[in-house]
N, C-alpha and C positions, 0 to 999 in steps of 0.2 A: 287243382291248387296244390302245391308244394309244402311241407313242413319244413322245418331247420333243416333233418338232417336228407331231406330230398323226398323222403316216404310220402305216398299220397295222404293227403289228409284223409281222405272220403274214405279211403278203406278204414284206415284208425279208427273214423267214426264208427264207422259201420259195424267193426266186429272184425280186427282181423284172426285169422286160423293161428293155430300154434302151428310150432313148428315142426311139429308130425303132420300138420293139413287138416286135423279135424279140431270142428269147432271146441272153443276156450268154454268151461260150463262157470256157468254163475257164479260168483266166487261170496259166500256167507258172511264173510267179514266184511265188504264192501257194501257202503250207505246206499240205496238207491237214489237217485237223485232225480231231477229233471234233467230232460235231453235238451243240452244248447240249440236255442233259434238262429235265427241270422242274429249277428253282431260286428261286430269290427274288429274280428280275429288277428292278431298280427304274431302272434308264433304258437307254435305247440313243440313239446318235447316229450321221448319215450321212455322207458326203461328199453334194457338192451333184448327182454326177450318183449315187448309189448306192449304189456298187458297194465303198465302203470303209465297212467299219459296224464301231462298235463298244457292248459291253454292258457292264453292272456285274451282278454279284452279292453282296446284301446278304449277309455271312458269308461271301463264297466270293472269286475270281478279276473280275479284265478277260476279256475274249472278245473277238477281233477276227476280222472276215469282210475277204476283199480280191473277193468276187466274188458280191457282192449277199444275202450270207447262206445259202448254197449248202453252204459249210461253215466250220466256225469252228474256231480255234485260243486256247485257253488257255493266259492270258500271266500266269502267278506273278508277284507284285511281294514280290521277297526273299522267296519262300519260304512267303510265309503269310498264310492266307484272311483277310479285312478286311473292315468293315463298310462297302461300296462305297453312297456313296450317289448319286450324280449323276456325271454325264460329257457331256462337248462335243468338239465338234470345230470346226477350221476348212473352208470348203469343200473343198478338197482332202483332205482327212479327212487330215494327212501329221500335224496341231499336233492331238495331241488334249490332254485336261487333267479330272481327275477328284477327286473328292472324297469324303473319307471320315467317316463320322460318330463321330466318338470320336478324330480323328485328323486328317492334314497333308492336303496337297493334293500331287498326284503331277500331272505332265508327259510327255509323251512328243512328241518328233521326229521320229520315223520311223516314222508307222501303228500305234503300240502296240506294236513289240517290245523297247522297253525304256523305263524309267519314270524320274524323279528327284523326290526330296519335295523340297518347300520346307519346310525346317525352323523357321518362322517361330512358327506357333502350331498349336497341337493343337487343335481345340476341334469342339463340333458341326455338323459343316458338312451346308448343307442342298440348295443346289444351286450349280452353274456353269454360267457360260455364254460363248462365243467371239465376237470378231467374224470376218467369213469370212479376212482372212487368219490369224488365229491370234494374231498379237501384243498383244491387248486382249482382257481376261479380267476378269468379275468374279462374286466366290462372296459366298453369303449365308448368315451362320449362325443357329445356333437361336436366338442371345440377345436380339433380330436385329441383327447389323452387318454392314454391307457391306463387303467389301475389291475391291481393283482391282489392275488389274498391265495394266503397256503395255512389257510385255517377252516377255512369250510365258511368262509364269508366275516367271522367275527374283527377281522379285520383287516385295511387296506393299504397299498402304495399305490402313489405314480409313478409311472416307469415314464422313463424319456423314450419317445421313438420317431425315426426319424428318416429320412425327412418325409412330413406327413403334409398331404396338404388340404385343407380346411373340403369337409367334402367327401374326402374321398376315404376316409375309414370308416365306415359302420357298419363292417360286422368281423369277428374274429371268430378261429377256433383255436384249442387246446386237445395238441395228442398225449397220449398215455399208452 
């Protein structure tokens, strides 16, 4: 199975190597958590060297790893499982940003352990996506329109784009 940016998941899980090839050690600040079972995984996103990952589950929680996927910690957003559809990060994996289908777009500053919606619009959102510092965001919904934010999420447009046809946008990226 595939993540966003093409990387295997199963290695993420697993532990991948730095990038000298030997194993990433434990890292002290990181919460141990429980290791994700089967779910209904529908994106994960990394930092650029690894080692900070984080997942969505469609129905369920966020998931964030701080030590290559080694082990994960489940991160409630107010309490209650959501229909998680997509998630990004910036390279420092520090600005992550995610989206829900049926619902707002959530924010996080500090690696996933805490969130904030933009209460802007609810609607079906299909994916997100970062530029590497985090500040430039934009999410694409089912109807399809595109929104943007060059604030690091706190706030959004819709861009016209065109011609799109009902279908066929759901998914974007942003270079930097």
């Amino acid at each position: 199975k595939r993540g966003k940016c093409g990387a295997c998941v199963e290695s993420l899980v697993v532990g991948a190597p730095s990038p000298t090839g030997t194993p990433l050690p434990p890292d002290p600040a990181c919460p141990r958590g429980v290791k994700p079972g089967t779910q209904d995984w529908t994106a994960i996103t990394s930092s650029s060297d690894g080692t900070k990952l984080a997942a969505v589950v469609y129905g369920g929680n966020i998931w964030t790893s701080c030590d290559s996927g080694q082990s994960w910690t489940e991160r409630s957003v107010r309490g209650t499982a959501r229909k998680w559809q997509d998630i990004t990060s910036c390279s420092e994996g520090v600005k992550l940003a995610a989206v829900v289908n049926g619902g707002g777009i959530w924010t996080s500053t500090d690696s996933g352990q805490s969130w904030t919606e933009w209460t802007g619009i609810e609607t079906s959102w299909k994916s997100i996506s970062s530029s590497s510092d985090g500040m430039k965001l934009a999410a694409v919904t089912g109807d399809p329109s595109v929104w943007t934010s060059a604030d690091s999420g706190q706030s959004w447009a819709m861009k016209t784009v065109g011609p799109v046809y009902v279908g066929q946008a759901s998914h974007l990226a942003i270079t930097s």
